[in-house]
N, C-alpha and C positions, 0 to 999 in steps of 0.2 A: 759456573758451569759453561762448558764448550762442548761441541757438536764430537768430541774427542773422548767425552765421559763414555764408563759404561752404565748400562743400569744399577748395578751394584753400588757405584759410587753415590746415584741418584736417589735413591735409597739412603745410602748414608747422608749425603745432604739434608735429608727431608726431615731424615730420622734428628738429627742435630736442633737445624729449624722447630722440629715444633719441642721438642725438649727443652731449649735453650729460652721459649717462649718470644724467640724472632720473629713476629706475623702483626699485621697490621690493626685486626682483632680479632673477635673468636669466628667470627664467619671464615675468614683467612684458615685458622687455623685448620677449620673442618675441611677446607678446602685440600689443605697438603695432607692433610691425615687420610684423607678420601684418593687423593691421586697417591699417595703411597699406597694403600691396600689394592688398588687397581694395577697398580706397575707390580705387586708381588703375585697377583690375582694371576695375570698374565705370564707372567716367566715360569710360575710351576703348574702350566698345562701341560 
């Protein structure tokens, strides 16, 4: 990721990450699944 991404992408990242089960453990996990639903929470206000 770079200052270049869009949200979209970031999302896509995230979305990959916890699917792929790339996280260091399930707190991790809860953590990008939580900043994912926040970052989509936000763009369809």
């Amino acid at each position: 990721m770079n200052k270049e991404n869009t949200l979209a992408e970031l999302i896509d990242v995230l979305n990959k990450r916890i699917e792929n089960n790339d996280v260091i453990d399930s707190v991790h996990k809860i953590k990008l699944m939580t900043a994912r639903d926040v970052i989509k929470e936000m763009i369809h206000e």
